[in-house]
C-alpha positions in Angstrom: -23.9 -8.0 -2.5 -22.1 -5.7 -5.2 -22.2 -2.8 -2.8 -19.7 -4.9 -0.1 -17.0 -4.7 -3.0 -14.3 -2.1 -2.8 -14.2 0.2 -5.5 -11.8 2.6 -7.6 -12.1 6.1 -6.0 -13.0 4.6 -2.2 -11.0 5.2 0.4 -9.2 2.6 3.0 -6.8 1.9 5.1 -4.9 -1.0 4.9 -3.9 -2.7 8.2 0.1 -4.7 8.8 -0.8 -8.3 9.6 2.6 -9.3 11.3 1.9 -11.7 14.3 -1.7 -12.6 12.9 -2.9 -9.1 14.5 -3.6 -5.4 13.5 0.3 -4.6 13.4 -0.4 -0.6 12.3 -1.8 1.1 9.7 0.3 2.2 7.0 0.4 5.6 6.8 2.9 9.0 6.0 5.2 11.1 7.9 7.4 13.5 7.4 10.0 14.5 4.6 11.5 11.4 3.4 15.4 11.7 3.0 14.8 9.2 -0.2 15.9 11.2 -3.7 12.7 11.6 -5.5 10.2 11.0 -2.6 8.1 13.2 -0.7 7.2 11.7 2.8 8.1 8.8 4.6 6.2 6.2 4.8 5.4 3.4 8.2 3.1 1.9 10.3 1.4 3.9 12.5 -0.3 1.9 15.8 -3.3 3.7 15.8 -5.4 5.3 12.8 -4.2 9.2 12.6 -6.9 11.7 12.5 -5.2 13.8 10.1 -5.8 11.6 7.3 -2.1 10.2 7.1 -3.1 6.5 7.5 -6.2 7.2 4.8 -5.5 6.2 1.6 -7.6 5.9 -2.3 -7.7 3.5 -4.1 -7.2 3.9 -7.9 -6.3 1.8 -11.1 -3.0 2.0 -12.6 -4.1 2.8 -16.2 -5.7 5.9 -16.7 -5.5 7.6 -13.6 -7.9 9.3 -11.2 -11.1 9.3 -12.3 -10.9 6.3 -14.9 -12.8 3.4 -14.2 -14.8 5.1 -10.8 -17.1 2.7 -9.0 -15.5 -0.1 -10.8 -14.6 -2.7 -8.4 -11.3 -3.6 -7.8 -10.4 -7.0 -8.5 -7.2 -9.1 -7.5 -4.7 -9.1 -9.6 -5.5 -5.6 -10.4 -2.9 -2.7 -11.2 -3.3 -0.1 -8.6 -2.4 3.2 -7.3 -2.7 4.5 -3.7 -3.1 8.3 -2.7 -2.3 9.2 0.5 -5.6 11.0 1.4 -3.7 13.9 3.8 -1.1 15.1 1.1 -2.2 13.3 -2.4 0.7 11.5 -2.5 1.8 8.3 -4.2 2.9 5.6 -2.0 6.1 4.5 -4.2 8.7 1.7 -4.2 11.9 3.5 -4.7 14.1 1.4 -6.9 17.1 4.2 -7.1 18.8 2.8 -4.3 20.6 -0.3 -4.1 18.4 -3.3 -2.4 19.7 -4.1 1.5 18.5 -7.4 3.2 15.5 -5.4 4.4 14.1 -4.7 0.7 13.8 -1.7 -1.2 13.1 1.9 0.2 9.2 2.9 0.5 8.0 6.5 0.7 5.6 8.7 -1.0 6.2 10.4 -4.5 4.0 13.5 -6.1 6.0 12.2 -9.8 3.9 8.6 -10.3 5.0 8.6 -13.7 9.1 8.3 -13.2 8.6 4.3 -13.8 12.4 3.8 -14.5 12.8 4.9 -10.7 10.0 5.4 -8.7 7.0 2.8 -9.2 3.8 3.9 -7.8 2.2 0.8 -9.3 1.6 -1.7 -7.0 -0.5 -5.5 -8.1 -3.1 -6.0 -5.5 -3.3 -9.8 -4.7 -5.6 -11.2 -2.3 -4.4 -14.1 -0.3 -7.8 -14.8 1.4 -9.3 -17.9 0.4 -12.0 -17.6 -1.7 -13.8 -21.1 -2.6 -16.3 -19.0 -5.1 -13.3 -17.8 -7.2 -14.3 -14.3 -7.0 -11.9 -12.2 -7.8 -13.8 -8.8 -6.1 -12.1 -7.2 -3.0 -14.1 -6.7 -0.1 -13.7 -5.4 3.6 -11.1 -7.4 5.6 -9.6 -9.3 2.6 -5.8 -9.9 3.4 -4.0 -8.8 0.3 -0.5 -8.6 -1.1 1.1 -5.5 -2.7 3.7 -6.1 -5.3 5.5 -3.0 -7.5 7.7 -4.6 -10.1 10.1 -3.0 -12.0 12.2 -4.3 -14.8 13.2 -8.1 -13.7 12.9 -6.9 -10.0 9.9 -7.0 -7.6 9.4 -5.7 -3.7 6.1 -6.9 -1.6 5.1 -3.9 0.6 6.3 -5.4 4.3 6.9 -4.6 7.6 10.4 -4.3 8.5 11.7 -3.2 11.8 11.2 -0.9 14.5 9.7 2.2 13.4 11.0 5.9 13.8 9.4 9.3 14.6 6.0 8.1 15.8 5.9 5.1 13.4 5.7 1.6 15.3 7.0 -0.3 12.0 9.0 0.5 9.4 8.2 -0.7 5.8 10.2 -1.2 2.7 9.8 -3.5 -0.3 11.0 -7.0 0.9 12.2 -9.5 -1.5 10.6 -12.2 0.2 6.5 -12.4 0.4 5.5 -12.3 3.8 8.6 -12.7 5.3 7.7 -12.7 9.2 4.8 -14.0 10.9 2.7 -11.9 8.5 5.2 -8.6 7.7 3.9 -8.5 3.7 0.0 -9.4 4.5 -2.3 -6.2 4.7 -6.1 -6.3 5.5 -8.2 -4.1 3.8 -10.1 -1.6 5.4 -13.3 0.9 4.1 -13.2 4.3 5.6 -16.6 5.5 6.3 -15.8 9.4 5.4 -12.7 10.9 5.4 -12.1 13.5 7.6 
Protein backbone atom coordinates (compact mmCIF):
# COMPACT_ATOMS: atom_id res chain seq x y z
CA UNK A 1 0.00 0.00 0.00
CA UNK A 2 3.07 2.33 0.93
CA UNK A 3 4.19 2.21 -2.68
CA UNK A 4 0.64 4.09 -3.94
CA UNK A 5 1.87 7.22 -1.69
CA UNK A 6 3.51 10.10 -3.34
CA UNK A 7 6.91 10.80 -2.33
CA UNK A 8 9.59 13.63 -1.97
CA UNK A 9 11.73 13.60 -5.25
CA UNK A 10 8.65 12.10 -7.55
CA UNK A 11 7.41 13.80 -10.18
CA UNK A 12 3.63 14.96 -11.01
CA UNK A 13 1.55 16.95 -12.53
CA UNK A 14 -1.11 18.59 -10.87
CA UNK A 15 -4.41 18.92 -12.75
CA UNK A 16 -6.99 22.60 -12.33
CA UNK A 17 -10.26 21.21 -11.05
CA UNK A 18 -12.54 24.25 -12.10
CA UNK A 19 -16.09 23.00 -13.30
CA UNK A 20 -15.47 19.53 -11.50
CA UNK A 21 -13.22 18.53 -14.69
CA UNK A 22 -9.54 18.33 -15.78
CA UNK A 23 -9.39 22.25 -16.27
CA UNK A 24 -5.35 22.15 -17.46
CA UNK A 25 -2.34 21.25 -16.15
CA UNK A 26 -0.33 23.76 -14.53
CA UNK A 27 2.66 24.25 -16.22
CA UNK A 28 5.44 27.25 -17.45
CA UNK A 29 5.85 29.52 -20.34
CA UNK A 30 7.77 31.99 -21.32
CA UNK A 31 9.63 34.94 -19.62
CA UNK A 32 7.48 36.27 -17.04
CA UNK A 33 7.29 40.24 -17.01
CA UNK A 34 7.06 39.77 -12.94
CA UNK A 35 10.35 41.47 -11.10
CA UNK A 36 12.14 38.54 -9.66
CA UNK A 37 10.52 35.72 -11.68
CA UNK A 38 11.66 33.64 -14.40
CA UNK A 39 8.74 32.14 -16.49
CA UNK A 40 5.18 32.46 -16.44
CA UNK A 41 3.22 30.29 -15.15
CA UNK A 42 -0.77 28.82 -16.42
CA UNK A 43 -2.78 26.07 -17.33
CA UNK A 44 -2.05 24.42 -20.17
CA UNK A 45 -5.17 22.07 -21.77
CA UNK A 46 -3.18 19.38 -22.58
CA UNK A 47 0.10 17.79 -20.85
CA UNK A 48 3.24 19.42 -22.89
CA UNK A 49 5.88 17.10 -23.99
CA UNK A 50 8.58 19.27 -23.24
CA UNK A 51 8.34 18.79 -19.61
CA UNK A 52 6.69 22.28 -18.92
CA UNK A 53 3.53 20.81 -17.11
CA UNK A 54 6.05 18.18 -15.13
CA UNK A 55 6.79 19.14 -11.93
CA UNK A 56 8.88 17.53 -8.39
CA UNK A 57 7.85 17.37 -5.57
CA UNK A 58 10.11 18.33 -2.62
CA UNK A 59 9.91 19.45 1.14
CA UNK A 60 10.38 22.87 2.11
CA UNK A 61 13.07 22.32 4.80
CA UNK A 62 16.18 21.20 3.66
CA UNK A 63 16.03 21.15 0.09
CA UNK A 64 16.45 18.66 -2.74
CA UNK A 65 17.55 15.69 -1.63
CA UNK A 66 16.43 15.80 2.07
CA UNK A 67 13.90 13.54 3.21
CA UNK A 68 13.84 11.41 -0.46
CA UNK A 69 11.25 8.58 -0.66
CA UNK A 70 9.59 10.07 2.32
CA UNK A 71 6.08 10.44 1.70
CA UNK A 72 4.41 13.54 1.52
CA UNK A 73 1.83 14.11 3.93
CA UNK A 74 -0.95 16.96 4.10
CA UNK A 75 -0.22 19.59 5.77
CA UNK A 76 3.24 19.36 4.56
CA UNK A 77 5.67 22.28 3.49
CA UNK A 78 6.52 21.92 -0.04
CA UNK A 79 8.49 23.00 -2.93
CA UNK A 80 7.74 22.40 -6.65
CA UNK A 81 10.36 22.29 -9.58
CA UNK A 82 9.33 22.76 -12.73
CA UNK A 83 10.93 19.62 -14.33
CA UNK A 84 11.79 21.47 -18.06
CA UNK A 85 13.80 24.53 -16.51
CA UNK A 86 14.30 23.70 -12.52
CA UNK A 87 12.40 26.36 -11.67
CA UNK A 88 10.45 27.30 -8.51
CA UNK A 89 6.84 27.78 -8.93
CA UNK A 90 6.58 31.14 -6.60
CA UNK A 91 3.84 33.34 -5.29
CA UNK A 92 5.11 36.81 -5.95
CA UNK A 93 4.13 39.00 -3.03
CA UNK A 94 6.18 42.30 -4.51
CA UNK A 95 3.26 43.48 -6.20
CA UNK A 96 0.23 44.87 -4.81
CA UNK A 97 -2.82 42.23 -4.45
CA UNK A 98 -5.72 42.94 -7.44
CA UNK A 99 -9.17 41.17 -7.00
CA UNK A 100 -7.66 38.25 -8.91
CA UNK A 101 -4.98 37.46 -6.14
CA UNK A 102 -1.35 37.69 -6.16
CA UNK A 103 1.04 37.23 -9.25
CA UNK A 104 2.30 33.46 -9.87
CA UNK A 105 5.37 32.64 -11.94
CA UNK A 106 8.52 30.69 -11.56
CA UNK A 107 11.63 31.92 -9.62
CA UNK A 108 15.43 30.23 -9.78
CA UNK A 109 15.98 32.55 -6.11
CA UNK A 110 13.54 30.15 -3.62
CA UNK A 111 15.19 31.61 -0.84
CA UNK A 112 14.08 35.55 -1.25
CA UNK A 113 11.11 34.69 1.38
CA UNK A 114 10.43 38.55 2.11
CA UNK A 115 9.30 38.60 -1.68
CA UNK A 116 9.09 35.62 -3.49
CA UNK A 117 7.65 32.39 -1.56
CA UNK A 118 8.39 29.19 -3.18
CA UNK A 119 6.82 27.45 -0.25
CA UNK A 120 3.55 26.33 -0.75
CA UNK A 121 1.37 24.00 2.32
CA UNK A 122 -0.06 21.06 0.50
CA UNK A 123 -3.63 20.34 1.86
CA UNK A 124 -5.69 17.62 0.78
CA UNK A 125 -9.38 18.23 0.59
CA UNK A 126 -10.30 14.61 -0.27
CA UNK A 127 -12.11 12.96 2.28
CA UNK A 128 -10.35 10.50 3.95
CA UNK A 129 -12.48 8.45 6.66
CA UNK A 130 -9.05 6.58 7.77
CA UNK A 131 -7.37 9.91 8.79
CA UNK A 132 -4.39 9.27 6.77
CA UNK A 133 -2.60 11.97 6.16
CA UNK A 134 -0.37 10.23 2.97
CA UNK A 135 -0.93 11.75 -0.59
CA UNK A 136 -1.77 9.44 -3.14
CA UNK A 137 -2.64 9.60 -6.98
CA UNK A 138 -5.79 11.64 -7.76
CA UNK A 139 -6.01 13.34 -4.24
CA UNK A 140 -7.55 16.85 -4.70
CA UNK A 141 -5.28 19.12 -2.85
CA UNK A 142 -4.96 22.80 -1.94
CA UNK A 143 -1.76 24.93 -2.36
CA UNK A 144 -1.34 27.71 0.09
CA UNK A 145 2.14 30.06 0.19
CA UNK A 146 1.84 32.43 3.15
CA UNK A 147 3.86 35.23 3.78
CA UNK A 148 3.84 37.44 6.74
CA UNK A 149 0.02 37.89 7.83
CA UNK A 150 -0.89 37.28 4.09
CA UNK A 151 -1.83 34.07 2.25
CA UNK A 152 -2.69 33.21 -1.70
CA UNK A 153 -4.32 29.58 -2.71
CA UNK A 154 -2.81 28.66 -6.11
CA UNK A 155 -6.24 29.15 -8.46
CA UNK A 156 -7.34 29.45 -11.65
CA UNK A 157 -8.13 32.84 -12.76
CA UNK A 158 -9.18 33.87 -16.13
CA UNK A 159 -8.62 33.27 -19.63
CA UNK A 160 -5.17 32.27 -20.33
CA UNK A 161 -2.49 33.95 -22.73
CA UNK A 162 0.11 32.62 -25.17
CA UNK A 163 -0.92 28.96 -25.38
CA UNK A 164 -2.17 28.82 -21.71
CA UNK A 165 -6.06 28.05 -21.48
CA UNK A 166 -6.08 29.48 -17.68
CA UNK A 167 -4.42 31.87 -16.08
CA UNK A 168 -3.36 31.44 -12.39
CA UNK A 169 -2.45 33.66 -9.57
CA UNK A 170 -2.71 33.43 -5.78
CA UNK A 171 -6.49 34.09 -4.92
CA UNK A 172 -7.51 35.28 -1.65
CA UNK A 173 -10.39 33.18 -1.57
CA UNK A 174 -9.95 29.08 -1.42
CA UNK A 175 -11.57 27.70 -4.33
CA UNK A 176 -13.13 30.57 -5.45
CA UNK A 177 -15.06 29.21 -8.73
CA UNK A 178 -16.60 26.03 -9.31
CA UNK A 179 -13.21 24.40 -8.32
CA UNK A 180 -10.43 27.33 -9.53
CA UNK A 181 -8.09 26.58 -6.19
CA UNK A 182 -8.60 22.58 -6.17
CA UNK A 183 -5.69 20.58 -8.00
CA UNK A 184 -5.63 16.71 -8.49
CA UNK A 185 -2.55 15.15 -8.14
CA UNK A 186 -1.01 13.26 -10.73
CA UNK A 187 2.29 10.64 -10.83
CA UNK A 188 4.24 10.89 -13.94
CA UNK A 189 5.41 7.56 -15.04
CA UNK A 190 9.01 8.91 -16.39
CA UNK A 191 9.82 12.12 -17.29
CA UNK A 192 10.72 12.71 -20.63
Amino acid sequence: MADNYLKYGDALSIINSYGGKNAGYLGTGGPSPIPGAVSTVGAYLEPQSNKSTQWTIWPAQGGRGARLKDVVNSGDQILLINTKDENYLALFGTEAVTRSGYPVATTDNPDDADNIIAAWYLLVSTPNKGNNPGVVEQNEIYLVATFGPLAGVLDTNGVGRNGFRYAVTGARLVNRDEGSGSWVVQTSLTPD
